[in-house]
OpenMM code with the backbone's topology and positions (N, CA, C; nanometers):
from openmm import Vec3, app, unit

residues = "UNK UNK UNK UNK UNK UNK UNK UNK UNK UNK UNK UNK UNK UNK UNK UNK UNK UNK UNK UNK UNK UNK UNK UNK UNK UNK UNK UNK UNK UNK UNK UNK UNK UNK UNK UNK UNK UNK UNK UNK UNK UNK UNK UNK UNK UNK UNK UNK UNK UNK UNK UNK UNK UNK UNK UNK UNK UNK UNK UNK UNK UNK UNK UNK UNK UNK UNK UNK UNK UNK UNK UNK UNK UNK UNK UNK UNK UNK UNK UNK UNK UNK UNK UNK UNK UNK UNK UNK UNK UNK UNK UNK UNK UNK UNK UNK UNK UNK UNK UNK UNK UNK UNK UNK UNK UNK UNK UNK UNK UNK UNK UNK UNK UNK UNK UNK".split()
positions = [
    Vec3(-2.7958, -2.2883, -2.7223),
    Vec3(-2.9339, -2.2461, -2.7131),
    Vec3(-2.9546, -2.1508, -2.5962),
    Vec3(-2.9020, -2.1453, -2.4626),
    Vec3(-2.9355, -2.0807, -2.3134),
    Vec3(-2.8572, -1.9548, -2.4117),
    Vec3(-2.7272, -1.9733, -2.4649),
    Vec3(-2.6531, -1.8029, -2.4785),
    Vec3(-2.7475, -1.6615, -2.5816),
    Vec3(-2.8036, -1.8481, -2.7140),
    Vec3(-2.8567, -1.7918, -2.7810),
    Vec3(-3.0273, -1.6581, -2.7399),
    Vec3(-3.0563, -1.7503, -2.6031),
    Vec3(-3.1723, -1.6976, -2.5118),
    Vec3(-3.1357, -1.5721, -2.4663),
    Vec3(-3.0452, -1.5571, -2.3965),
    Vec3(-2.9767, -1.4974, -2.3158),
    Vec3(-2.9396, -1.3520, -2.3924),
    Vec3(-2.8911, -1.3443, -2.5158),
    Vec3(-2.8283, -1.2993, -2.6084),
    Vec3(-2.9837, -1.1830, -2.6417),
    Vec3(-3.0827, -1.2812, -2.7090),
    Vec3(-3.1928, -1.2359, -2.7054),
    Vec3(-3.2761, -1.1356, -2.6487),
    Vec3(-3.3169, -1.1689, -2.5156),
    Vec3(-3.3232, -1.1354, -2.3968),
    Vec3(-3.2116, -0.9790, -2.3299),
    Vec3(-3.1434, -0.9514, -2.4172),
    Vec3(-3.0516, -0.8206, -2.3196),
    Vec3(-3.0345, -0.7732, -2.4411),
    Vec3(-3.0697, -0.6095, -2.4140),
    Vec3(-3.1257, -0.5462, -2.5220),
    Vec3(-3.0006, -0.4114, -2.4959),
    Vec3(-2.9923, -0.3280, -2.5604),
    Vec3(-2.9182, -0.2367, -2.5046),
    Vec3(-2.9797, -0.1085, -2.5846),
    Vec3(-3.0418, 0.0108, -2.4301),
    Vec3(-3.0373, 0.1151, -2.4840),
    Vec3(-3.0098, 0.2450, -2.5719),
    Vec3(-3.0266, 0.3591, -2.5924),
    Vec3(-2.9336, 0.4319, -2.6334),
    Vec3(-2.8517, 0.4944, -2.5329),
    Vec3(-2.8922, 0.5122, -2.4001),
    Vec3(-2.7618, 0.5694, -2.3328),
    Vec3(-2.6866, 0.4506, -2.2998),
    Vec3(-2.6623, 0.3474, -2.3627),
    Vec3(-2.5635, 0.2336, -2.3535),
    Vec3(-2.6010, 0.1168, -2.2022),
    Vec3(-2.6889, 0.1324, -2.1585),
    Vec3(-2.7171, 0.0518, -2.0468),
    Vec3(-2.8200, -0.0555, -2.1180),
    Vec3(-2.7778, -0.1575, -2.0597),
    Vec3(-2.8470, -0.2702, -2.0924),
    Vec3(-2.9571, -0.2844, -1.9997),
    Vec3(-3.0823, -0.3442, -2.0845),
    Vec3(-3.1953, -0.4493, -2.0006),
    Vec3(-3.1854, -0.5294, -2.0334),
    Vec3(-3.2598, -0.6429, -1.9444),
    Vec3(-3.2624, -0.7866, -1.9165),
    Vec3(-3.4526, -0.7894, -1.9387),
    Vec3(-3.4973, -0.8537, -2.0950),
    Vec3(-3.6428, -0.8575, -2.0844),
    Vec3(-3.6777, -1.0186, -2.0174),
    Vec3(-3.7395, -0.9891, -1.9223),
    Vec3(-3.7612, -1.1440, -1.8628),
    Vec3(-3.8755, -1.1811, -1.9033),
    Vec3(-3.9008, -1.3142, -1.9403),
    Vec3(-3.7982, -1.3599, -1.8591),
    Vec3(-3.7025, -1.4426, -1.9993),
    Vec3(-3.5669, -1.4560, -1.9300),
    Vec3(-3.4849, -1.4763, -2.0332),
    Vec3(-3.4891, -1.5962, -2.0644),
    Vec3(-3.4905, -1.7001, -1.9975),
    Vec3(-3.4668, -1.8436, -2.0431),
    Vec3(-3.5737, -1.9557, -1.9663),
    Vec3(-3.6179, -2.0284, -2.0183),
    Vec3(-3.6935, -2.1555, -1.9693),
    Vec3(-3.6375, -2.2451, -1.8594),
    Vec3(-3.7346, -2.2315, -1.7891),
    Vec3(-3.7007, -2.3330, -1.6518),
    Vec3(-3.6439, -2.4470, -1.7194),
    Vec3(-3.6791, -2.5016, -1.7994),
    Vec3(-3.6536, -2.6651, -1.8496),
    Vec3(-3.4740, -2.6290, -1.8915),
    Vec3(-3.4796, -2.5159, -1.9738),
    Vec3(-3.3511, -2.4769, -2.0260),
    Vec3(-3.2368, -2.4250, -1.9051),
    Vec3(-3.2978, -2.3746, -1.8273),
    Vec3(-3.2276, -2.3593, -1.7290),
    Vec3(-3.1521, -2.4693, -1.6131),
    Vec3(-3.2691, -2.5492, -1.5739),
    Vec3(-3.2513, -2.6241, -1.5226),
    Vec3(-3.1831, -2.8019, -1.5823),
    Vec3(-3.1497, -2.8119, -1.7062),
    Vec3(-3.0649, -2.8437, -1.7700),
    Vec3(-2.9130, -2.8043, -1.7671),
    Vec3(-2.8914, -2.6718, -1.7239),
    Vec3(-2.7674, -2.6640, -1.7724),
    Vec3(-2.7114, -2.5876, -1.6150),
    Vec3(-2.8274, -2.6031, -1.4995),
    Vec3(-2.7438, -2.5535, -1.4202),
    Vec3(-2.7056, -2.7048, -1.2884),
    Vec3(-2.8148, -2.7869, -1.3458),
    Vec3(-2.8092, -2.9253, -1.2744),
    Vec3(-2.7287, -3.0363, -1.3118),
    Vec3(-2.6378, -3.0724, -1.2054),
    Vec3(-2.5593, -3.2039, -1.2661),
    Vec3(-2.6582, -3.3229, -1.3400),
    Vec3(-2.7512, -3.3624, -1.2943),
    Vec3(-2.8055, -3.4218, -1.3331),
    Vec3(-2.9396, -3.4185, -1.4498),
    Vec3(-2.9549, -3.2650, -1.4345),
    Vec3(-3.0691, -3.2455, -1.5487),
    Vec3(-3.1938, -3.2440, -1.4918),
    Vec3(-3.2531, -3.3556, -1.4072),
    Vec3(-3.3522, -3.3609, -1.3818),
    Vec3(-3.4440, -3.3415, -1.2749),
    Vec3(-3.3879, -3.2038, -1.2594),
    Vec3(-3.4556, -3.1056, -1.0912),
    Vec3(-3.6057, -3.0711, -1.1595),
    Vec3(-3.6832, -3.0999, -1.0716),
    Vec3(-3.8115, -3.0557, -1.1136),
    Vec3(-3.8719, -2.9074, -1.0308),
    Vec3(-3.9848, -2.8341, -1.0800),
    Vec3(-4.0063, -2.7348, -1.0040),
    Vec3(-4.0576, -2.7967, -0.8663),
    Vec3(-4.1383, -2.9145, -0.8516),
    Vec3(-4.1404, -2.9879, -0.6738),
    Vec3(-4.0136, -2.9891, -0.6553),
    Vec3(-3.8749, -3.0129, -0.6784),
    Vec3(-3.7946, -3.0450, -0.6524),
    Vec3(-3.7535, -2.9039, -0.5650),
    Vec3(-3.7608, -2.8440, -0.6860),
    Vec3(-3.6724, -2.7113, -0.5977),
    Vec3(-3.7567, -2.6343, -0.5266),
    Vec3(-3.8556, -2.6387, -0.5277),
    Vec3(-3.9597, -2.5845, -0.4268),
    Vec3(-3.9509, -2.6662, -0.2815),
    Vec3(-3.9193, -2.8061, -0.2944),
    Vec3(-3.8990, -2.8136, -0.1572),
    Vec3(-3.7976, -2.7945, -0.1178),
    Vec3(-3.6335, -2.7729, -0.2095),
    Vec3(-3.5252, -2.7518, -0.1341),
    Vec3(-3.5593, -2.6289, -0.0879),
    Vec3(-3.6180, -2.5009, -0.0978),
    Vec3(-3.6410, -2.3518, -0.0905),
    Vec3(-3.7142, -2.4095, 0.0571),
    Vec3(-3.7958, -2.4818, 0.0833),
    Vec3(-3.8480, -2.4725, 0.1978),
    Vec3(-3.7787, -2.5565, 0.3195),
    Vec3(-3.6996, -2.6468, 0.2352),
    Vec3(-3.5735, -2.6705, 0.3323),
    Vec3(-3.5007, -2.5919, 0.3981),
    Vec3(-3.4803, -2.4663, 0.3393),
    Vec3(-3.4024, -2.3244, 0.3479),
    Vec3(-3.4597, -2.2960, 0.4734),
    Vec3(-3.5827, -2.3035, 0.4908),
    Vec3(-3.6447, -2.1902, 0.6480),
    Vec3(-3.6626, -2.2926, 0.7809),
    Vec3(-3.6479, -2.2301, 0.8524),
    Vec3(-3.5775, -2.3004, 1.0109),
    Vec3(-3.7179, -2.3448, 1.0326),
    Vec3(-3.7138, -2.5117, 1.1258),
    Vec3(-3.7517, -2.5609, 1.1696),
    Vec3(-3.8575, -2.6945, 1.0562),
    Vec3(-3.8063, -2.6464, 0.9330),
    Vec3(-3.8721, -2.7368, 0.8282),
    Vec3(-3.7504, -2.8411, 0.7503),
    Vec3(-3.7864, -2.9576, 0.7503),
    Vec3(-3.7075, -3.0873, 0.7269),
    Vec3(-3.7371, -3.0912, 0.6238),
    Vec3(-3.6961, -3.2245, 0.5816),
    Vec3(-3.6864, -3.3026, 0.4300),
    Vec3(-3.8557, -3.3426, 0.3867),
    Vec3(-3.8895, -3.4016, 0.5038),
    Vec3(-4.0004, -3.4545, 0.5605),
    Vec3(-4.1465, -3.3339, 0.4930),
    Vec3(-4.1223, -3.2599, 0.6009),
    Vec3(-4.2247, -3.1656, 0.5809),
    Vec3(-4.2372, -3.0629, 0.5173),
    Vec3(-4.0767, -3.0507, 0.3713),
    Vec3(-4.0572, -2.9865, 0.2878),
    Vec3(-4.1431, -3.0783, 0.1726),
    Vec3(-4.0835, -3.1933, 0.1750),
    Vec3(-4.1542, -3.2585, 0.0826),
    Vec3(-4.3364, -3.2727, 0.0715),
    Vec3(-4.4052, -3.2645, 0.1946),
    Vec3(-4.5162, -3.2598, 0.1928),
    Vec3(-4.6249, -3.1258, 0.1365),
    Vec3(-4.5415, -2.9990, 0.1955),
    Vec3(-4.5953, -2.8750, 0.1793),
    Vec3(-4.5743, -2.8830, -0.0030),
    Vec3(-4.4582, -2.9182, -0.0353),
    Vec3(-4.4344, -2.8999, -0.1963),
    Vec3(-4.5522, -3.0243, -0.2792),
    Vec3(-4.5439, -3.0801, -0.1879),
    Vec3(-4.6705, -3.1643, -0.2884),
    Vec3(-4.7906, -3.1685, -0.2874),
    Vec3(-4.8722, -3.0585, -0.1611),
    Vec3(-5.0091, -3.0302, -0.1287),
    Vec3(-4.9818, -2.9154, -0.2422),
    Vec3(-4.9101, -2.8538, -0.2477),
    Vec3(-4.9047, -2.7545, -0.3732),
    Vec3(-4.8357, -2.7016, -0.4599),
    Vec3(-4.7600, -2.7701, -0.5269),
    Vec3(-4.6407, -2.7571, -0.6354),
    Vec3(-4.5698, -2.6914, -0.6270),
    Vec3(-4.6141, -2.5513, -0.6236),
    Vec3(-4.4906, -2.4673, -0.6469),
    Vec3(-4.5510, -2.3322, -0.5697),
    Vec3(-4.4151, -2.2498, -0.5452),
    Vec3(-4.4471, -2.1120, -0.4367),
    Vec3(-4.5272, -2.0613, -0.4491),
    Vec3(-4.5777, -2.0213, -0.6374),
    Vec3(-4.6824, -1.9072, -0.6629),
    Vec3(-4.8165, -2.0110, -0.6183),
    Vec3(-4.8374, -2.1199, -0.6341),
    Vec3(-4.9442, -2.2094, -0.5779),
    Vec3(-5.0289, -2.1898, -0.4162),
    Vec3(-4.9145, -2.2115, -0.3881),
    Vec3(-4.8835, -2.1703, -0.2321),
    Vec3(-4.9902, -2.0831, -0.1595),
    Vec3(-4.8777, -1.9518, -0.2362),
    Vec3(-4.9145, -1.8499, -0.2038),
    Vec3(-5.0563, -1.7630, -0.2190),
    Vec3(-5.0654, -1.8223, -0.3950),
    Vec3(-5.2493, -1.8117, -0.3912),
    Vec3(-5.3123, -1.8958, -0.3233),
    Vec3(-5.2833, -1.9917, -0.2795),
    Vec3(-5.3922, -2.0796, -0.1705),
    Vec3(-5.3847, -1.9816, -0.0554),
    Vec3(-5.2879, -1.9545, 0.0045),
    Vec3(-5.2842, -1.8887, 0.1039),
    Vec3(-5.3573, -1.7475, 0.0821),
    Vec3(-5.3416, -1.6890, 0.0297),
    Vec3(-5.4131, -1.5586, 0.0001),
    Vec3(-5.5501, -1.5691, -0.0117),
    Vec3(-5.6316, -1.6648, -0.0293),
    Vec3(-5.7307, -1.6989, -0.0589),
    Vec3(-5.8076, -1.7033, 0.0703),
    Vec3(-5.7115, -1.7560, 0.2046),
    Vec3(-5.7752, -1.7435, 0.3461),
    Vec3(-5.7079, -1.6438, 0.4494),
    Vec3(-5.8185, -1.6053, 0.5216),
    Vec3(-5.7489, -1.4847, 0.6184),
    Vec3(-5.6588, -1.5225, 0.6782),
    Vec3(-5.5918, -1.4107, 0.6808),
    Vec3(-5.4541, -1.4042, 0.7567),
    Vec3(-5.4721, -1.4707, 0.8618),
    Vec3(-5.5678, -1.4673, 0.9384),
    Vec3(-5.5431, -1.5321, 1.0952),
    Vec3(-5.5748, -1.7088, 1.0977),
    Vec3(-5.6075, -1.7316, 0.9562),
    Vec3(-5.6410, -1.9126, 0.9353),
    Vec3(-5.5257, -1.9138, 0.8212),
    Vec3(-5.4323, -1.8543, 0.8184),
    Vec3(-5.3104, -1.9153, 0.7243),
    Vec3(-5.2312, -2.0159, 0.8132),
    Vec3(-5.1661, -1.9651, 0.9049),
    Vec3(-5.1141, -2.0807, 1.0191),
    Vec3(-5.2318, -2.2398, 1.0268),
    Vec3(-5.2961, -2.1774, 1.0856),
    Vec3(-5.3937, -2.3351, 1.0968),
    Vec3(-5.3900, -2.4063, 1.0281),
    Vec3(-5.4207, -2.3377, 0.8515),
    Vec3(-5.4198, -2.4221, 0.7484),
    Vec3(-5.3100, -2.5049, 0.7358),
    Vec3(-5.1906, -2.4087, 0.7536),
    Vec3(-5.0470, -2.4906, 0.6876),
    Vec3(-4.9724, -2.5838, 0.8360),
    Vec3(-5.0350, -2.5415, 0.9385),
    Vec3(-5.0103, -2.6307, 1.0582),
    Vec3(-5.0651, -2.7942, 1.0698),
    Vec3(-5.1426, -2.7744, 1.0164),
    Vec3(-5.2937, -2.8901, 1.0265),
    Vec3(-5.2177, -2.9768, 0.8948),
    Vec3(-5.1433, -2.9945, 0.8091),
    Vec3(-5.0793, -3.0557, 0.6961),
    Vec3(-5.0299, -3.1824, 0.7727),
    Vec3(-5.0194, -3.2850, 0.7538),
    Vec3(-4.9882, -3.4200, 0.8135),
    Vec3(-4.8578, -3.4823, 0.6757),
    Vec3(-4.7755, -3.4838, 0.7744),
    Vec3(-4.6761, -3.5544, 0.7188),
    Vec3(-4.5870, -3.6974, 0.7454),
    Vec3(-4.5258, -3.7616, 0.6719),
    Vec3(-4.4921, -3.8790, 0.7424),
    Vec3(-4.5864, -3.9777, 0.7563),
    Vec3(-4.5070, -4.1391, 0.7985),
    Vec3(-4.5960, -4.2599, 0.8047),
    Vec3(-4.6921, -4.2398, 0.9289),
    Vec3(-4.6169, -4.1915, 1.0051),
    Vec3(-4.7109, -4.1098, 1.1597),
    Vec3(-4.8235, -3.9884, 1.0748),
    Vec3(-4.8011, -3.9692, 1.0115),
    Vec3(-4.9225, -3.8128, 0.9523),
    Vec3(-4.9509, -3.7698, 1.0990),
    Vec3(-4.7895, -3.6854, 1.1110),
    Vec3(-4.7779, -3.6045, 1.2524),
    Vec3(-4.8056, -3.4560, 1.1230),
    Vec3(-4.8834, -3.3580, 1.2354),
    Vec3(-4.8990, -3.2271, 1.1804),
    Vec3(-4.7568, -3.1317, 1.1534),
    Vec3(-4.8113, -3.0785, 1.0674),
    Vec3(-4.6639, -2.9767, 1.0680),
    Vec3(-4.6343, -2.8758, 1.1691),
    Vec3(-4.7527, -2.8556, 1.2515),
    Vec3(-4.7178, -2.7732, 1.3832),
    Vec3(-4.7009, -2.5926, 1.3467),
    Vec3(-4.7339, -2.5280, 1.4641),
    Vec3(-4.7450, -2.4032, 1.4363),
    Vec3(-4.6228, -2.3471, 1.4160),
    Vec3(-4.5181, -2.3847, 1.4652),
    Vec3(-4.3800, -2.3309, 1.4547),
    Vec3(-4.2826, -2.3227, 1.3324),
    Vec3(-4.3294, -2.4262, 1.2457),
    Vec3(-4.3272, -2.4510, 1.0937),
    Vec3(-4.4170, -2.4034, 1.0470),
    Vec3(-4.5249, -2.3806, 1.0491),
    Vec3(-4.6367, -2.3357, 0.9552),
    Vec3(-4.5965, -2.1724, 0.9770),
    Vec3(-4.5575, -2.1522, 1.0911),
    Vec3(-4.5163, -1.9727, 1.0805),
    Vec3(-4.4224, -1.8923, 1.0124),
    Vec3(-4.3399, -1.9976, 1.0584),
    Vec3(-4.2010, -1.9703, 0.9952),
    Vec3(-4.1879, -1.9933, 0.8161),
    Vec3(-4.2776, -2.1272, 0.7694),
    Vec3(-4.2892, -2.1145, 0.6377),
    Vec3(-4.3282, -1.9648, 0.6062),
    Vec3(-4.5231, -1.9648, 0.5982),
    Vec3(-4.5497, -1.7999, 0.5751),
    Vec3(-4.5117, -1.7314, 0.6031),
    Vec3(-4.4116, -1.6698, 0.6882),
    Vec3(-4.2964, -1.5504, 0.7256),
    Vec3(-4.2104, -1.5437, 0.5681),
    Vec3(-4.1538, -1.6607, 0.5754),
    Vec3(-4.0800, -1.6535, 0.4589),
    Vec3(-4.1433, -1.6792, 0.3152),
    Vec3(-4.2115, -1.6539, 0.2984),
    Vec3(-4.3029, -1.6954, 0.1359),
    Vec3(-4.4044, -1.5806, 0.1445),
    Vec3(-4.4670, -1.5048, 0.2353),
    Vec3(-4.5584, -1.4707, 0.2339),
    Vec3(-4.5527, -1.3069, 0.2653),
    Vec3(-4.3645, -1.2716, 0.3051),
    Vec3(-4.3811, -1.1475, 0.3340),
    Vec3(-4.2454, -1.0790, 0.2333),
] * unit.nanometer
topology = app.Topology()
chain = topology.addChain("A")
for resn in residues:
    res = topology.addResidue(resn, chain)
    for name in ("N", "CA", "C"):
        topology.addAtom(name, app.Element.getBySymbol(name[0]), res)
């Protein structure tokens, strides 16, 4: 089924160069066949992605991904408030049995990386 997608999906010109019409294959389909286990969810991998940027844990990956599902979420929340109250917003997030804040140094470093 993914080759049959895939197959679909890549078209070939007349000067012999191929496109790729995206999008080619389904998250569900994808994420089936690229996961040992099958069952990565888009929270899932949205918080490993924010695991990715310095100074953000397991902890406060998991929280940011569940105040808002997924990146494009995010990012329209964020767009929605001025630039100079994006930090505050995503600083002010309480995580943990402590619901310690996520702090400005994480909240920057997230929107650096998602937001530029």
């Amino acid at each position: 089924r993914l080759l049959t997608s895939l197959q679909a999906a890549i078209t070939a010109n007349p000067s012999g160069n191929f496109t790729l019409n995206a999008p080619a294959i389904k998250y569900d389909d994808f994420a089936s066949t690229s996961s040992k286990s099958g069952n990565t969810s888009m929270h899932d991998l949205f918080a490993m992605m924010l695991m990715q940027v310095t100074r953000v844990g397991s902890e406060v990956a998991w929280t940011v991904a569940q105040q808002y599902g997924t990146v494009g979420n995010m990012v329209a929340r964020l767009t929605e408030v001025q630039p100079n109250e994006r930090q505050a917003m995503m600083a002010n997030l309480k995580y943990g049995r402590a619901e310690r804040k996520i702090g400005d140094d994480s909240a920057r470093n997230i929107i650096q990386a998602f937001m530029m």
